[in-house]
C-alpha positions as CSV (number, residue, x, y, z in Angstrom):
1,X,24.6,-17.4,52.0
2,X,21.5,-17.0,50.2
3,X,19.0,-20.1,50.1
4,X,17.8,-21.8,46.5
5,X,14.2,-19.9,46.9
6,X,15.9,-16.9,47.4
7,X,18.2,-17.8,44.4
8,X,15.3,-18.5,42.2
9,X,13.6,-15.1,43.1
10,X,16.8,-12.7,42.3
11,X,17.1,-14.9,38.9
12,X,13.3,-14.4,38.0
13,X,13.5,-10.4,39.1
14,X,16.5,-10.0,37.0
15,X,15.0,-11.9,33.8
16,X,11.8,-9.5,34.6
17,X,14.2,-6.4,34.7
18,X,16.4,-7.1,31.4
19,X,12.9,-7.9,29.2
20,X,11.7,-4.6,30.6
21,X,14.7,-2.7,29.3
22,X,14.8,-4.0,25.8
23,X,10.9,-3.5,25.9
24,X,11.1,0.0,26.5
25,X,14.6,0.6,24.6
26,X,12.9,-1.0,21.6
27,X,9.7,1.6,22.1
28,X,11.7,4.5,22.7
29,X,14.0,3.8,19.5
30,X,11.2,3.0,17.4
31,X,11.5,-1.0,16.7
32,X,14.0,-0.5,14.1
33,X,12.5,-1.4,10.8
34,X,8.8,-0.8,10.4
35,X,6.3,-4.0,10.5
36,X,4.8,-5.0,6.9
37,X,1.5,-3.9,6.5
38,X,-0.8,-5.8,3.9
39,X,-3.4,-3.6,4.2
40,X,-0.8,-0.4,3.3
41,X,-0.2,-2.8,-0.3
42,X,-3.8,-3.8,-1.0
43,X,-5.2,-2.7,-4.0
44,X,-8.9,-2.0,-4.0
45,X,-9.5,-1.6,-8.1
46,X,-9.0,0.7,-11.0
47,X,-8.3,4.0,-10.0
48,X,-8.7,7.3,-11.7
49,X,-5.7,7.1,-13.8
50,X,-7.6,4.1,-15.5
51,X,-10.7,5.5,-16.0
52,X,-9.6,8.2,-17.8
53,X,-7.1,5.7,-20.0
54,X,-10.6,3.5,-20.8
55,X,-12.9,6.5,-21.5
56,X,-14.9,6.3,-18.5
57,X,-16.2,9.2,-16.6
58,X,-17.3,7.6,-13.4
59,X,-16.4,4.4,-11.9
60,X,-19.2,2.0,-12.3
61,X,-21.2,1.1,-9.0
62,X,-20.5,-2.2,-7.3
63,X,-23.5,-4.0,-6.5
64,X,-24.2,-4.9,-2.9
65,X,-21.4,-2.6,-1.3
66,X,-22.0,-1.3,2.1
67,X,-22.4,1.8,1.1
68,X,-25.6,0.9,-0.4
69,X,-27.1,-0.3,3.3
């Protein structure tokens, strides 16, 4: 008969076994559904569809952009 140490180990190596499975079935498959993204949704301004409703040629320069450093 096994002792309660030994007990506690084969519980601990079996919890450490079952996460790994579902951790790698869950990779291989894919994760199911894909995460949200906010940054896929954000919207960074007009785009060229509304400059050439409103006239304009070129989108006006933002002041202090990083682009201008």
């Amino acid at each position: 008969m096994m002792g309660k140490a030994a007990l506690s180990i084969v519980a601990l190596v079996e919890a450490m076994f079952s996460l790994l499975v579902h951790a790698l079935t869950k990779f291989l498959i894919g994760g199911g559904r894909p995460r949200y993204n906010p940054a896929r949704h954000y919207m960074r301004g007009p785009g060229p569809k509304w400059a050439e409703k409103h006239g304009m040629t070129t989108a006006p320069a933002r002041a202090g952009s990083q682009h201008d450093r």
